[in-house]
C-alpha beads as a LAMMPS data file, in Angstrom:
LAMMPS data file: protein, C-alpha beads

291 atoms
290 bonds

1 atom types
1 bond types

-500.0 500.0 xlo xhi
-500.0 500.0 ylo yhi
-500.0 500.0 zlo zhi

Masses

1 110.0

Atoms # bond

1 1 1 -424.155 151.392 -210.269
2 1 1 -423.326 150.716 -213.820
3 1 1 -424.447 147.027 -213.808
4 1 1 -427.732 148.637 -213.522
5 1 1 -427.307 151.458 -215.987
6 1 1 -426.513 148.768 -218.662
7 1 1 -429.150 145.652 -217.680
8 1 1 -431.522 149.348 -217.917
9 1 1 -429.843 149.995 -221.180
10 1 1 -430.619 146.292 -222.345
11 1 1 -434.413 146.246 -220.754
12 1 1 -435.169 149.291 -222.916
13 1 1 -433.481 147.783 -226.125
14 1 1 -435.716 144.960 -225.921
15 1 1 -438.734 146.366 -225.231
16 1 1 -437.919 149.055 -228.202
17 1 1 -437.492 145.647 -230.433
18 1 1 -440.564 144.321 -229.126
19 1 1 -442.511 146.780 -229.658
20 1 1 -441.254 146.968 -233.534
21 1 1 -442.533 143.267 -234.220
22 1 1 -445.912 143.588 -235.472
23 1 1 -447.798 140.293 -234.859
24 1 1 -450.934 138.714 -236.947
25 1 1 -452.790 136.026 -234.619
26 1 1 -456.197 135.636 -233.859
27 1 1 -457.617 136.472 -230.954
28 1 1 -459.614 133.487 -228.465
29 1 1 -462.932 134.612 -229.728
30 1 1 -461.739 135.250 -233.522
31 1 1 -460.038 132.324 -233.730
32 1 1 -461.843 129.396 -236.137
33 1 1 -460.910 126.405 -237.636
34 1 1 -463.331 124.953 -240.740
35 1 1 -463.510 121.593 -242.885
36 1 1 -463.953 123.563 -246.327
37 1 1 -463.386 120.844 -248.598
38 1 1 -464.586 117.545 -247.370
39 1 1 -465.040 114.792 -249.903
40 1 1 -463.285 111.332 -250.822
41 1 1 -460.884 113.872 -253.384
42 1 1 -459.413 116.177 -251.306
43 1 1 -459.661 117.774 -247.659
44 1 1 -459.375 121.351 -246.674
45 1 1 -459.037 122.725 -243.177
46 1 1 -458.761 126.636 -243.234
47 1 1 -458.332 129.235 -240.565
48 1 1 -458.408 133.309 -240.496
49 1 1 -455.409 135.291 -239.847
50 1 1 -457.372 138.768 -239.161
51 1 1 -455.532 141.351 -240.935
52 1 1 -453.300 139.228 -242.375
53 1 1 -454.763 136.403 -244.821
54 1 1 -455.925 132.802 -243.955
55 1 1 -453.687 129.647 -243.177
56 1 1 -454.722 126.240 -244.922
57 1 1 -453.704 122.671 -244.636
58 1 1 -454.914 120.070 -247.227
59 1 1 -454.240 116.815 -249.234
60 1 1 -455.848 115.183 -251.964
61 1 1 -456.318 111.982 -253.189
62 1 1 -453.178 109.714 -253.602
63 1 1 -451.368 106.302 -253.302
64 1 1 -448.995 107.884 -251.051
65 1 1 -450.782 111.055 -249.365
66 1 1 -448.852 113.724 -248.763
67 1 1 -449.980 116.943 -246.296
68 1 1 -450.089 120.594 -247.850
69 1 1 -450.051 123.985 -246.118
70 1 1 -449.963 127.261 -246.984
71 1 1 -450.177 130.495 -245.225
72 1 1 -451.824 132.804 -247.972
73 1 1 -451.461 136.289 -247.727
74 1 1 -453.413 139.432 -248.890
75 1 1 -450.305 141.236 -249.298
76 1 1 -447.895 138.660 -251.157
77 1 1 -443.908 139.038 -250.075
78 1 1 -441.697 141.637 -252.155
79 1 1 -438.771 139.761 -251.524
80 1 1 -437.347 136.380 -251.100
81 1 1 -437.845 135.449 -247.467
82 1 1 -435.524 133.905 -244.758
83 1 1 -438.234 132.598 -242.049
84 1 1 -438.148 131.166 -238.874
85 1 1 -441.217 128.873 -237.649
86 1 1 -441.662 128.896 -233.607
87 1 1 -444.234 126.788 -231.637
88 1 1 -445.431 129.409 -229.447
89 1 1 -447.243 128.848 -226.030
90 1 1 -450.522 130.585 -226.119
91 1 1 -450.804 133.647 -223.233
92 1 1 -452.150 130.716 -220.670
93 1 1 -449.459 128.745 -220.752
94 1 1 -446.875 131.057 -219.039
95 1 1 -444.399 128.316 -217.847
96 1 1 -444.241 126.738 -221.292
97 1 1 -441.267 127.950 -223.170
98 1 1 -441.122 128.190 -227.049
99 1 1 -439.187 126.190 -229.015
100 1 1 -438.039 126.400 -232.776
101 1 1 -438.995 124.127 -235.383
102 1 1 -437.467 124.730 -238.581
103 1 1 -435.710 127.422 -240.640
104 1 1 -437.382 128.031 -244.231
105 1 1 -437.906 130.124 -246.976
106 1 1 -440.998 132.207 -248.528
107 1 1 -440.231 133.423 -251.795
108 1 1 -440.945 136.700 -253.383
109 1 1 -444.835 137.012 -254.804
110 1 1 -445.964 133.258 -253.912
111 1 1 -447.682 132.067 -250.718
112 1 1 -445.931 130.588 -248.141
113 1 1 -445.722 126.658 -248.737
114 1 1 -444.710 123.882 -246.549
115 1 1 -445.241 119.991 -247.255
116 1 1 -444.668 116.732 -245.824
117 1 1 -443.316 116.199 -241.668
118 1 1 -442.960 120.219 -240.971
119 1 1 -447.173 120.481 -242.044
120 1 1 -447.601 117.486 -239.622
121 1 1 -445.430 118.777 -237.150
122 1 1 -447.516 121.739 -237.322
123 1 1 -450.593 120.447 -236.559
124 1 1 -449.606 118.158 -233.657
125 1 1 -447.984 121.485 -232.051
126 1 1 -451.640 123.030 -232.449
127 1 1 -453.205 119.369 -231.032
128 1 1 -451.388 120.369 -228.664
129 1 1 -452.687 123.792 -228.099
130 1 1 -449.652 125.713 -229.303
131 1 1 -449.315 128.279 -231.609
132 1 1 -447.166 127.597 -234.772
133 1 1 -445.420 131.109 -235.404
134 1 1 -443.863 132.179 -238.471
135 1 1 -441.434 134.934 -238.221
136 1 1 -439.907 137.304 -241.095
137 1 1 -438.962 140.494 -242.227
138 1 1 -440.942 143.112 -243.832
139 1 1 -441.122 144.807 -247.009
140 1 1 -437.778 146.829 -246.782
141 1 1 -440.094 150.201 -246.355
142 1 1 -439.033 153.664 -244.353
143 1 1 -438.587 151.668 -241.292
144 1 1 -438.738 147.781 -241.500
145 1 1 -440.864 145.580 -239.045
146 1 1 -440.193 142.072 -237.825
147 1 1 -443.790 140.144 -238.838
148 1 1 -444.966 137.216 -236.532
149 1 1 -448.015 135.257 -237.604
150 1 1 -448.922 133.013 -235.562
151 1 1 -451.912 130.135 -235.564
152 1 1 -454.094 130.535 -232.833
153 1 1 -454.605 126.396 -231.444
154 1 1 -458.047 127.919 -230.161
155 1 1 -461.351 126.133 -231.600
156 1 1 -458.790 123.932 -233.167
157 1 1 -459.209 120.635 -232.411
158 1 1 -462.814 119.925 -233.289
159 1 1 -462.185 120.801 -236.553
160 1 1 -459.165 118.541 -236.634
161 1 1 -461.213 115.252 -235.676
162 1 1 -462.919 116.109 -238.933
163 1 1 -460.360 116.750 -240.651
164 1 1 -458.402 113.197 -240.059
165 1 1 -461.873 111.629 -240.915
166 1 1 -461.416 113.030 -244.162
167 1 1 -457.911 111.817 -244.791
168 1 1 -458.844 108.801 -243.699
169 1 1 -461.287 108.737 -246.355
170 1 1 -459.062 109.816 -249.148
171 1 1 -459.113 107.633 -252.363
172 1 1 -455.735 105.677 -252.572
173 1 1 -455.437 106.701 -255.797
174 1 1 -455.210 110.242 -257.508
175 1 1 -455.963 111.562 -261.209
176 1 1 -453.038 110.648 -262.865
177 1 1 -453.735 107.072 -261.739
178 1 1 -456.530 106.150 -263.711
179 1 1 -456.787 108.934 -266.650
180 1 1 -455.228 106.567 -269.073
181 1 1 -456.762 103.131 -268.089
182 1 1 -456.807 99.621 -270.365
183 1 1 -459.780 97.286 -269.093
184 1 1 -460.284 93.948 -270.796
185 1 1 -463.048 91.257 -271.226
186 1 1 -464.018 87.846 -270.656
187 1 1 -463.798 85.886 -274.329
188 1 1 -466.514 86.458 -276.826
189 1 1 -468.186 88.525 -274.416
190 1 1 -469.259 92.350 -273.081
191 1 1 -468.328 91.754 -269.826
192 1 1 -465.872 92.912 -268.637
193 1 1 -463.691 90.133 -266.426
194 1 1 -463.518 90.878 -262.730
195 1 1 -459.976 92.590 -262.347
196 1 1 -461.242 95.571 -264.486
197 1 1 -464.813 95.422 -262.959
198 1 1 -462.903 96.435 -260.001
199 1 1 -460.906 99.345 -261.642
200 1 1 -464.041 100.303 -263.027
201 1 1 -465.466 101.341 -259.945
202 1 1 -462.947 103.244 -258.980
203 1 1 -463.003 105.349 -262.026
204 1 1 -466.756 105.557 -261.616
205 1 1 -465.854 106.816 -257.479
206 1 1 -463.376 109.485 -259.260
207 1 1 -466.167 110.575 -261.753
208 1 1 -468.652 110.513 -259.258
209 1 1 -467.160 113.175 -256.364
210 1 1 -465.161 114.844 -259.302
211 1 1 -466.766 118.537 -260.777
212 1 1 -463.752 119.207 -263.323
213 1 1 -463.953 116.277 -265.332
214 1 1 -465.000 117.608 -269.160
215 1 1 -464.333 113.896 -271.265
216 1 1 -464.651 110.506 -271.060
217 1 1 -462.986 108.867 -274.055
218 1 1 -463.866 104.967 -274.746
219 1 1 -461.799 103.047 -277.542
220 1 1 -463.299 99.445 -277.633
221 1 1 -461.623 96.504 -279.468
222 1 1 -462.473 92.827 -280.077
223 1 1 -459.734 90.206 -281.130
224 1 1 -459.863 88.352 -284.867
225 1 1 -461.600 85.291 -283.495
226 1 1 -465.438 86.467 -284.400
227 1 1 -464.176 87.525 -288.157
228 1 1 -464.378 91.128 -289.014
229 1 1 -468.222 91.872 -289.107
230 1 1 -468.938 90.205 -285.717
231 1 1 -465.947 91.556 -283.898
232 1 1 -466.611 94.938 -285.102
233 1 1 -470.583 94.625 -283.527
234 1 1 -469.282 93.460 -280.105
235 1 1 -466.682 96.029 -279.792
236 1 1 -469.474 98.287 -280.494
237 1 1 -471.808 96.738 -277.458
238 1 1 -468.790 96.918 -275.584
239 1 1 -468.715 100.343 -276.080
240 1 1 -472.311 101.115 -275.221
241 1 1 -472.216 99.674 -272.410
242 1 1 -469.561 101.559 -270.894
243 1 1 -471.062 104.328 -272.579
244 1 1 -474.695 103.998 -270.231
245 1 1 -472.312 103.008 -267.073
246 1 1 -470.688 106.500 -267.767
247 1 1 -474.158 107.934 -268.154
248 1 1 -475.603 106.249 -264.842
249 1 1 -472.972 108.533 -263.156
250 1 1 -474.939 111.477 -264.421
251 1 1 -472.316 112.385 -267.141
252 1 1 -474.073 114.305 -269.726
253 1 1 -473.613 112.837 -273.385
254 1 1 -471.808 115.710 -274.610
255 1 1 -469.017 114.394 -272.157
256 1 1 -468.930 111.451 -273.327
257 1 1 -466.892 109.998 -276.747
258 1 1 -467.267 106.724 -278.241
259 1 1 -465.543 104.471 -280.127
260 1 1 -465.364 100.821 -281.678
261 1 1 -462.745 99.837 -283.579
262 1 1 -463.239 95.585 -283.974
263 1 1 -460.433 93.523 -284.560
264 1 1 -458.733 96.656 -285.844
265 1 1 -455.140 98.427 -284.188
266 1 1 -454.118 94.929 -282.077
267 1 1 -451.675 95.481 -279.600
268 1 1 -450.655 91.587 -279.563
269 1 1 -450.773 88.453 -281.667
270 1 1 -453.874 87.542 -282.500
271 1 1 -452.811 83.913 -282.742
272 1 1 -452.234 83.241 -279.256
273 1 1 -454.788 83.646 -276.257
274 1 1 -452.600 85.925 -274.273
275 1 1 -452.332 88.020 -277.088
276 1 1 -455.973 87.886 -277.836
277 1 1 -456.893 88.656 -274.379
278 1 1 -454.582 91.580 -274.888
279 1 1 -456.652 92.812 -277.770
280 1 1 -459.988 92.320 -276.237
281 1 1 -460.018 95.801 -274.656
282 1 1 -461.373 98.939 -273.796
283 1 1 -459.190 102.110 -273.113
284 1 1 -460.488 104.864 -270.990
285 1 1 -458.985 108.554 -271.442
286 1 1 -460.929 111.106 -268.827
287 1 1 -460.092 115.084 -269.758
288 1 1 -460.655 117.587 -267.032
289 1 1 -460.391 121.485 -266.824
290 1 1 -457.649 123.323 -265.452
291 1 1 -457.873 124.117 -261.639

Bonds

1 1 1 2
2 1 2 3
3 1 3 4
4 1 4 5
5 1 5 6
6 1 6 7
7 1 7 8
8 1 8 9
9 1 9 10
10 1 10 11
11 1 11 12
12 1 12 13
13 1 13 14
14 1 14 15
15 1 15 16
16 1 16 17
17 1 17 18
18 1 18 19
19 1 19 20
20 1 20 21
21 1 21 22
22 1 22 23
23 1 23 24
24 1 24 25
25 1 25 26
26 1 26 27
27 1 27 28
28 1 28 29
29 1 29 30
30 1 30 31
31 1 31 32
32 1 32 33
33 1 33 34
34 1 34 35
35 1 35 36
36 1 36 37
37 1 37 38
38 1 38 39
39 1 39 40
40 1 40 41
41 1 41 42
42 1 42 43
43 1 43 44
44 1 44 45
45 1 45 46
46 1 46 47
47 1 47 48
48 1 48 49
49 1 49 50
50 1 50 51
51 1 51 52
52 1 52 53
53 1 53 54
54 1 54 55
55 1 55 56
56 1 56 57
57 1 57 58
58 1 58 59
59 1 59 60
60 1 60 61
61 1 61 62
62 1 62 63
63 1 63 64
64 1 64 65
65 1 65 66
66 1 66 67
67 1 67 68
68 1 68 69
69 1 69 70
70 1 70 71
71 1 71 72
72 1 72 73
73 1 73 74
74 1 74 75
75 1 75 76
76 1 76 77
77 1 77 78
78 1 78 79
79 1 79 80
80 1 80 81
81 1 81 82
82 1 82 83
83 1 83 84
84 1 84 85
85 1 85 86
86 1 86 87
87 1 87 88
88 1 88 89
89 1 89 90
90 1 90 91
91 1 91 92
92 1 92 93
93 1 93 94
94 1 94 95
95 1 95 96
96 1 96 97
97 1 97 98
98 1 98 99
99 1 99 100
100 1 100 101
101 1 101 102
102 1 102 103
103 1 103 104
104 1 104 105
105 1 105 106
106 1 106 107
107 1 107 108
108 1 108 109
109 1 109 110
110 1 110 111
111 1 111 112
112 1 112 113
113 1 113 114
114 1 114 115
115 1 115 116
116 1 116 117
117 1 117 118
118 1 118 119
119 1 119 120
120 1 120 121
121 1 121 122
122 1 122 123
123 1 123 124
124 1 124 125
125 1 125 126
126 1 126 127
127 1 127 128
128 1 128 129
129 1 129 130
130 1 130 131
131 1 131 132
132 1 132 133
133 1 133 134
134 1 134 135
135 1 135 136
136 1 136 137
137 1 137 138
138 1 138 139
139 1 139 140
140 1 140 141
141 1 141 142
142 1 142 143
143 1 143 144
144 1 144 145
145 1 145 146
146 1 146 147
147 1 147 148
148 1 148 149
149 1 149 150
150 1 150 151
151 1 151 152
152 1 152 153
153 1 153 154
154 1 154 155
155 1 155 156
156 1 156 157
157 1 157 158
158 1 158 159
159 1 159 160
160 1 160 161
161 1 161 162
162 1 162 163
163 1 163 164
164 1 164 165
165 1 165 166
166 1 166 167
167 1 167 168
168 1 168 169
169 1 169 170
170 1 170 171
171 1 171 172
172 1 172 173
173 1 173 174
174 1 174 175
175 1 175 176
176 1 176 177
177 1 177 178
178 1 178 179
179 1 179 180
180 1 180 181
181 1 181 182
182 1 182 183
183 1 183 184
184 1 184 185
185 1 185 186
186 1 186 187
187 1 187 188
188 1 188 189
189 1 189 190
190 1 190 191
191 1 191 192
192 1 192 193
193 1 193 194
194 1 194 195
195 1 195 196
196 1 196 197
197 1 197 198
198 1 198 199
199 1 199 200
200 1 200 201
201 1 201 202
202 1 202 203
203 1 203 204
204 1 204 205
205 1 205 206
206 1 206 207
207 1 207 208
208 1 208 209
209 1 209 210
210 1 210 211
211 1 211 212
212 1 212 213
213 1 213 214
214 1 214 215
215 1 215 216
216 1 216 217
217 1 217 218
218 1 218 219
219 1 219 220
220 1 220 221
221 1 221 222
222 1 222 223
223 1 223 224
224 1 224 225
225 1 225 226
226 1 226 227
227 1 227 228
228 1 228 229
229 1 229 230
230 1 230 231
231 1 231 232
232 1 232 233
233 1 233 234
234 1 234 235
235 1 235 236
236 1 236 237
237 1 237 238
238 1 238 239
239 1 239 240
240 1 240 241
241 1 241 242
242 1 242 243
243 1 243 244
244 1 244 245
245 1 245 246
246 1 246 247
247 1 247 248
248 1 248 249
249 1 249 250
250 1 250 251
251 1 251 252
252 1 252 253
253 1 253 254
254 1 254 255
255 1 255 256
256 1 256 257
257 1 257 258
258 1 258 259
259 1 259 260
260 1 260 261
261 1 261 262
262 1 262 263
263 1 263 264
264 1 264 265
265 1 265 266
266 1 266 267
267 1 267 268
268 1 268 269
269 1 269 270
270 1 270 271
271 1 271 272
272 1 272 273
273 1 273 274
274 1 274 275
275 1 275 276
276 1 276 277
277 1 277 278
278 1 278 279
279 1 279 280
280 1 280 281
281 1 281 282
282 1 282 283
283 1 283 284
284 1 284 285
285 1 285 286
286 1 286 287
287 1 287 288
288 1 288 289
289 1 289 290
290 1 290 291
C-alpha cells in the first residue's frame, strides 16, 4: 500500500540521520564527577567527555556569586556555532521524554561558555539524573556530522554535595574588592580601630588561600598633631606592624613593600578631627600574577 511504502521511506530516513549524529557521552562506568578546586577562592567540579574533552562548572569568590561552565574541547570549533542544549533522559528512563532548554551559541576557536540560570539549570537537570545534551554541527568536512555531547548524571551527585559545600564557603568578596584598601587608626596610636581590624582579616583570609599574589604594598600616614618627627616614627611602627602581620601569613619579605610617609600627602584638613582621622591611614595595594 503506499501509506506503507512512504512511513518505510520515512523509517529509513531517520534511521540514515541517526546514524550520521555522532554522540560524545560517557558511558555508566566512565562516567566521573570530581571537586578539583576546593578552597574558600574558588570551586571546580569537572567531568570527562571520553573522546571529546572535559565539561566544568565553577565560581569564585564574590559579593554576588555567579556560576561558570564550560564544555572544553580538544578539538576547538572552526566555525561560529548555532547550538541547541537538550536535557536528555539517560537509557533507563525510557518513558521520560526530552525536553529543550535553551538555544545558544559556541563561537569559532573558544570553548563553549555558559553563565548564570542556564549553568544552574544544568545542574539541577543532572540532580536530577538527566543528561544535559549539547547539539551542533560539525566542521563543514567531506560529509558533515550532527555532534551530541551529552553529560552523563552518573556518579554525579556525590560530587555535587561537595560541590555546594564549597559555594557555600565562598568568600563574599572577590579580588577586586580589597586590592586597593584604606584602613585607619585609633588617635595617636598603631592600632588600628576595629572597622579596619575587621577588613584586615579578610585581606589576611584572601592572602592566606591565595598562590598568585606577588605584592603587598603598605603606605602608612600619621596626621600633623604629633609634629613632624613624631608623626613620621609612628607612621613608621604603623607600618611594621602591618609589615610582621603580612609576614605571619607566611609572605616572604621580598613580597612585601613598605612605606611611611608621616604627616606627609594628607588627604583632608588637618585642622579638624574628621579630617585627621582621614589622614591617619594605611593603604594596602596587593599585586598578583596573571592567571
Amino acid at each position: 500500500m503506499p501509506w506503507l511504502r512512504i512511513g518505510l521511506v520515512i523509517s529509513v530516513f531517520i534511521s540514515m540521520s541517526n546514524a550520521e549524529a555522532k554522540n560524545y557521552l560517557a558511558s555508566p562506568h566512565q562516567s566521573q564527577w570530581q571537586l578539583v578546586v576546593d578552597t574558600p577562592l574558588e570551586c571546580r567540579l569537572e567531568h570527562s567527555i571520553p573522546a571529546y574533552g572535559s565539561a566544568q562548572f565553577s565560581a569564585r569568590s564574590s559579593k554576588k556569586m555567579n556560576l561558570h561552565f564550560e564544555l572544553k574541547m580538544q578539538r576547538q570549533l572552526g566555525a561560529t556555532r548555532n547550538v541547541k542544549l537538550t536535557s536528555m533522559p539517560p537509557s533507563w528512563m525510557p518513558g521520560d521524554a526530552a525536553h529543550a532548554m535553551v538555544n545558544l551559541k559556541f563561537f569559532k576557536q573558544f570553548d563553549g561558555y555558559i553563565e548564570g540560570n542556564t549553568a544552574w539549570q544544568m545542574l539541577a537537570e543532572l540532580e536530577d539524573g538527566r543528561n544535559p545534551t549539547f547539539s551542533y554541527k560539525s566542521w563543514p568536512t567531506q560529509q558533515q556530522r550532527q555532534l551530541e555531547v551529552g553529560l552523563s548524571a552518573v556518579n554525579f551527585n556525590k560530587s555535587y554535595q561537595l560541590f555546594s559545600q564549597c559555594l557555600n564557603n565562598l568568600m563574599p568578596f572577590s579580588f577586586d574588592d580589597i586590592a586597593f584598601t584604606i584602613l585607619h587608626y585609633n588617635n595617636d596610636s598603631d592600632e588600628l580601630n576595629n572597622m579596619s581590624q575587621q577588613r584586615l582579616a579578610q585581606i589576611a583570609d584572601y592572602v592566606r588561600y591565595s598562590d598568585d599574589i606577588d605584592l603587598v604594598l603598605v603606605a602608612a600616614y600619621s596626621d600633623s598633631a604629633l609634629g613632624t618627627a613624631a608623626g613620621q616614627r609612628l607612621s613608621e611602627q604603623r607600618a611594621a606592624k602591618i609589615e610582621d602581620y603580612f609576614r605571619g601569613l607566611g609572605l616572604p619579605d621580598n613580597r612585601i613593600q613598605v612605606e611611611a610617609h608621616g604627616k606627609r600627602r594628607p588627604i583632608a584638613d588637618n585642622s579638624t578631627p574628621v579630617g585627621r582621622h582621614q589622614n591617619r591611614r594605611v593603604v594596602i595595594s596587593l599585586g598578583r600574577s596573571q592567571i
